[in-house]
Each structure stands twice: as C-alpha cells, then as structure tokens.
N, C-alpha and C positions, 0 to 999 in steps of 0.2 A: 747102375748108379744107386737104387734104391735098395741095393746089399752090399752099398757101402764100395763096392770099384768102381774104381772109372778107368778111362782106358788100361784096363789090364792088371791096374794098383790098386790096391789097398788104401783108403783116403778115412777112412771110419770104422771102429770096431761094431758101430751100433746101424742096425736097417731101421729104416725109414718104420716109421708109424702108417697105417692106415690111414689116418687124415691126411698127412702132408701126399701120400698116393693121389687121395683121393683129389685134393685142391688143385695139385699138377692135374689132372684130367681137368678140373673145372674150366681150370684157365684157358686150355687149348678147347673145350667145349666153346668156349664163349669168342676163339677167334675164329671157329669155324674148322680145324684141324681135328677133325673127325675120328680119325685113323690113329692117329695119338694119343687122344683123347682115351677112346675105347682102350688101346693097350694100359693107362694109368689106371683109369678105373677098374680094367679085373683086375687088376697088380692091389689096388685097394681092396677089392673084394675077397683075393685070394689073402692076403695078411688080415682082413678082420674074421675071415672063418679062423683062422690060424693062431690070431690071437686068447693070452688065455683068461682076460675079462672084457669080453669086446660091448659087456654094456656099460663102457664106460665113455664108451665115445659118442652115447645116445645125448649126454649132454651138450655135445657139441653142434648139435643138429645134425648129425652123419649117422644116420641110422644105419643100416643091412639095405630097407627099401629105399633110403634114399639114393645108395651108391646104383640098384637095379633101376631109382626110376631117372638117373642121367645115362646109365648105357641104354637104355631106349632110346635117349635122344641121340648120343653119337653114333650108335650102328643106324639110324632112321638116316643121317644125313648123310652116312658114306655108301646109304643105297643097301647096305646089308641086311633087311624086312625081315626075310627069316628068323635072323638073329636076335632081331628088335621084337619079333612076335613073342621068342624063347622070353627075354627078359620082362617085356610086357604079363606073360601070363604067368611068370613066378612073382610079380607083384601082385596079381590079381589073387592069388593063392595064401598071400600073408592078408591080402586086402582085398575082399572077394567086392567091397562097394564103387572100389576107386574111380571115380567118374571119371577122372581122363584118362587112365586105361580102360574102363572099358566101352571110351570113345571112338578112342583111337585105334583098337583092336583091329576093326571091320577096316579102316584106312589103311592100316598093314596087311592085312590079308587082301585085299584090291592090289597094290603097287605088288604084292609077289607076286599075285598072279598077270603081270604084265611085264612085258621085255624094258629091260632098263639097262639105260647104256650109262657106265661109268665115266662122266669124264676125266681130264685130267688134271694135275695138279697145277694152280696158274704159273705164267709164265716165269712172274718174277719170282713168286716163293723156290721156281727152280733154280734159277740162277742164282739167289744167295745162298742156295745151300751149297754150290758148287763154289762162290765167291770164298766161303768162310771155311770152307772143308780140302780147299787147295792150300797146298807148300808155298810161300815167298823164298826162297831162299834169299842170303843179304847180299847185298852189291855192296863191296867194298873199295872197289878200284875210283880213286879220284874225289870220297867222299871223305871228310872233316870232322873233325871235333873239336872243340874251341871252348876259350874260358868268356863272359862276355862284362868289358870292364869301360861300357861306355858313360854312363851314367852314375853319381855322386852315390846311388844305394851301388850300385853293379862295384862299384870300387871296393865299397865296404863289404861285401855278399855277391863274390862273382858266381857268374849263373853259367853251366856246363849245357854248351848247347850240341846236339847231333843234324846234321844237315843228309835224312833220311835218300836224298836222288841227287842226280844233276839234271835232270830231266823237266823236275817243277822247283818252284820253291816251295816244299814242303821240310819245316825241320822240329823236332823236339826238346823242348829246355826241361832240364830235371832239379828237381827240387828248388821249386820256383816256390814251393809256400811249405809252410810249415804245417804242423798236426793241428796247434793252437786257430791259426786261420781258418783252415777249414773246418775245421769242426761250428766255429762260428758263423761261415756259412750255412752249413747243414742244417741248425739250431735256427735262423735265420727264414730257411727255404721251408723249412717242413710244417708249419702253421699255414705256407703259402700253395702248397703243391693242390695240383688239380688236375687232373684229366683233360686231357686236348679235343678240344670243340673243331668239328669240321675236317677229323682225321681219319682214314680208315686205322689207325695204327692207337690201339688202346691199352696198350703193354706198360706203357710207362706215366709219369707225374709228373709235372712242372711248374717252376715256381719262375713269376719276372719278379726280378727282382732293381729297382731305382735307383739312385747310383746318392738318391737323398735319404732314402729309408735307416744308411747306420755309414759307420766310417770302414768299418769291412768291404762292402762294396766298393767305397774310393779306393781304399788300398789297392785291391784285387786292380782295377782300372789303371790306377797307376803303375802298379809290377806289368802289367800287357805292356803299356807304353811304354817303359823303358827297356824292355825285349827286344819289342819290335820296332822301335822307331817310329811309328808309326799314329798317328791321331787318332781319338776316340770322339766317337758322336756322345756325349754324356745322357743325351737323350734314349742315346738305344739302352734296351735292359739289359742288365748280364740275365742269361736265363739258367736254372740251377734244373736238371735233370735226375729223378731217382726210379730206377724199376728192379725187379727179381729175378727169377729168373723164367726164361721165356722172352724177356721181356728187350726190347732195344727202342733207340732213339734213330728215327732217319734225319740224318745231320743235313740232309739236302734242303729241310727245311731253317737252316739259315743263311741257305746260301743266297747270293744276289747281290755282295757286298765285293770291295777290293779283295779282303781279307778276313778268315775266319779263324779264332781262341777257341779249344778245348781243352779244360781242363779236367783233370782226373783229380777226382776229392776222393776216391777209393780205391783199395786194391782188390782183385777178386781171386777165386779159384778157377774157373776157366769160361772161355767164352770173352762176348763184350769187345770184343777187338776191333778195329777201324782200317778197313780197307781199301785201297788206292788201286783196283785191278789195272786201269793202263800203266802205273806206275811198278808194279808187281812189287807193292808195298804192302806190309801188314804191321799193325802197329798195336801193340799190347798194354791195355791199362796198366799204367805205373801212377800210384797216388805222389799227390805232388808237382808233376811234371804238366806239360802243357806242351801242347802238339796245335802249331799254328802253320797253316799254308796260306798261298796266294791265288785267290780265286782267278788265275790268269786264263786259264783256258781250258778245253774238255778233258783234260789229262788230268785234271784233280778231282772229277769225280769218283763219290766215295758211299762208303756203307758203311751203318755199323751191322757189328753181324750179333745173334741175341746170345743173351746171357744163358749160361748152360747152369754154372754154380756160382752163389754170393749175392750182393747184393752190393748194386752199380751206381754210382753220384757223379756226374760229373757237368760242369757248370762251361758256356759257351757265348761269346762276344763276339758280334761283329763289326769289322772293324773299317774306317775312312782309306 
C-alpha cells in the first residue's frame, strides 16, 4: 500500500512519505498492535534512510531517533527484547546521554534473559479480522427494490430503497441527502468532535449533535421519519462520526433502541464497511445513502469493520 498497490493494483503513481509510514505505526503503537506497528515503522525508517533530504522532516518532529525511539517500544510490547535492545543501543549511539535508554537497557537485557511466552492475539480482534476479510456473496432470490412515494417530500423526491435480507429487517435508501446537506453537517460536527470517554476503542471522533443547534439536524430528522415510518425521540442526538484510517466505530454502541440510522456522509477507497455476519450481509459505504435496520433480534448484530484507505463520516440515529 505504501508503494502505492493495493490489492494487486496500481492506486497512486506516488509512495508514501516517511511520516505518513511513520504516523500509521504511531497509531497502531497507541492501540497496542505491536506487530504492525513495528512493521510501519521500519517501512518509515527504510524510506527516511532512502530519502534524498531526509532533514527535512526533523521539522516535523520525526527525527531518524525518534522513528528508533518508537521501535523500542513496539518490539518491547510484542515481547521481541532482542530486537528492542538493537534499537535501544543505536539510539544510545546517536545519544550516548539518553536517560530512558540507558534505563531501560538493563530492563531489556533481564526480560531476554528469561523464558517468555508469547501470547495470543485477543479474541475478538480475531474474529473481526475474519468478519471483514470473508466474501458475502448477494442473495438475490425474493429480495426488492422499490421507489418510496409515501410522504408529500417522497412524492416530490422519491427515495430508491434496497431491502438487503428476508431474514431481518435490514434495508438501504440511496441518495437520501445531497452533497449540500452533508457537507453542512460535517461543517456543523467538526468544532464538536471529541474522543470517546469510557471506550476501549480510540480510533475515531464524535460529535452529539441537538436536533435545536441549526435546521440541518431537523432536516436530517425529518428525511429518517419519512423513510421509515417511524417516530423520533427529538431528545436523542443524531450523533456525527469521523476517523482515518485504522480507525472504525462499533455501531453496537447505539444499539438498545427499536431501530437504528446510519448514514454515510462519505465515500472511501476501501475498508469501513458494516457487517451483518448472521445475516451474511456486508454493506459498503455509499455517501448519501442510509442503512437502517430493526433492532428485533440477535440476527442484527453487527460490526464495522476499520478503515483501510480514506477518510470515513458517517452520522447515526436512534430510533422509537
């Protein structure tokens, strides 16, 4: 990906810079994804030797030592000592003072010299990766498409809805908003965005957003309602979602309601998608559109699965 392919193709004439190597390792440093981590960071290390003015990027705060003094810390956490001693003692060589290496030295040399057992990668990080890395093929037998012409806007601006199963009520309307709307959301949510209190999951932004704060949010309210049929609590927030990549939202935190709005304020290059595994549903951001189901039973349990490439917005209602 950082020489510009991604599965197999060609997607950019131009490889990745040093920093962007490098910030992808920061990010999975900081969730703990070790293993990853350490592979972006030499990928960083290997294009700043490679680079042919790489003091330029000391302005950025990404030195040479600063890329060595984070593969200390991802081979320290994936239990790789050895490796972390290597990296440790070529910062100590640019930096013969460095008080936290030459702390931590004696701490690595202890832990290599004792039996350490690797363990394994948690449970559920396994299963998403198998969730988001498996084929849905479509089920097309007995499923619907429809124009929806219930309501005085729906007359004016009928909405093209797909009914995804017969199994749940799970279905998606496309081009339920325009460029103009969302963009006013966006505009709206990004003075608001803020990192989730009380989450192990730190990948992404969110914004609540009042249904009193601007006439955007009624709108938005009102187009759900005339979809779905269905009542709104005006007191719940519509909540506006932004991350990168790496990054995803678990939608299970709004569930608990009838019914649960996702809508797509962007499109991306890959990843980001929303998975239905008892449904053997997978559902692909389309900006515009809105993917609503019917919290009726275990069969709607879902995922998002993370963002590979782009940059992902997408805003969620729960509904009466």
């Amino acid at each position: 990906m950082a020489g510009g392919i991604l599965r197999g193709k060609r997607y950019s004439r131009k490889k990745w810079e040093p920093n962007e190597c490098f910030m992808f390792g920061l990010v999975n440093l900081y969730v703990k994804n070790y293993e990853t981590a350490e592979y972006w960071l030499e990928l960083a290390l290997f294009y700043y030797d490679a680079h042919r003015n790489p003091k330029q990027f000391e302005t950025m705060v990404m030195k040479y030592v600063t890329i060595l003094e984070m593969l200390v810390e991802a081979t320290k956490g994936f239990g790789r000592f050895s490796a972390s001693m290597e990296h440790a003692l070529e910062v100590l060589s640019i930096q013969p003072d460095h008080p936290y290496m030459l702390q931590l030295l004696p701490k690595l040399q202890l832990l290599e010299s004792q039996p350490f057992k690797r363990t394994e990668p948690e449970g559920d990080y396994v299963k998403l990766k198998a969730l988001c890395a498996k084929s849905y093929p479509r089920k097309v037998n007995d499923l619907h498409c429809s124009y929806l012409r219930s309501t005085s806007f729906l007359q004016l601006a009928a909405i093209r809805m797909e009914q995804l199963t017969n199994e749940a009520s799970v279905n998606i309307y496309y081009g339920l908003f325009n460029d103009e709307e969302m963009e006013a959301l966006k505009s709206l949510a990004r003075p608001e965005l803020q990192r989730p209190k009380g989450s192990k999951n730190f990948t992404y932004k969110i914004a609540q957003l009042s249904h009193t704060k601007h006439d955007i949010i009624r709108t938005v309210n009102q187009r759900i309602q005339d979809v779905s049929g269905m009542d709104l609590n005006e007191e719940e927030n519509l909540q506006v979602i932004n991350y990168g990549m790496a990054g995803r939202y678990d939608l299970e935190d709004s569930a608990g309601s009838p019914a649960t709005a996702l809508i797509f304020l962007s499109n991306v290059q890959q990843g980001g998608d929303t998975v239905f595994p008892f449904l053997s549903v997978l559902v692909k951001p389309q900006k515009g559109s809105m993917l609503l189901w019917r919290n009726s039973d275990w069969s709607v349990l879902h995922k998002s699965c993370p963002l590979i490439m782009g940059n992902m917005w997408v805003a969620t209602k729960r509904l009466n």
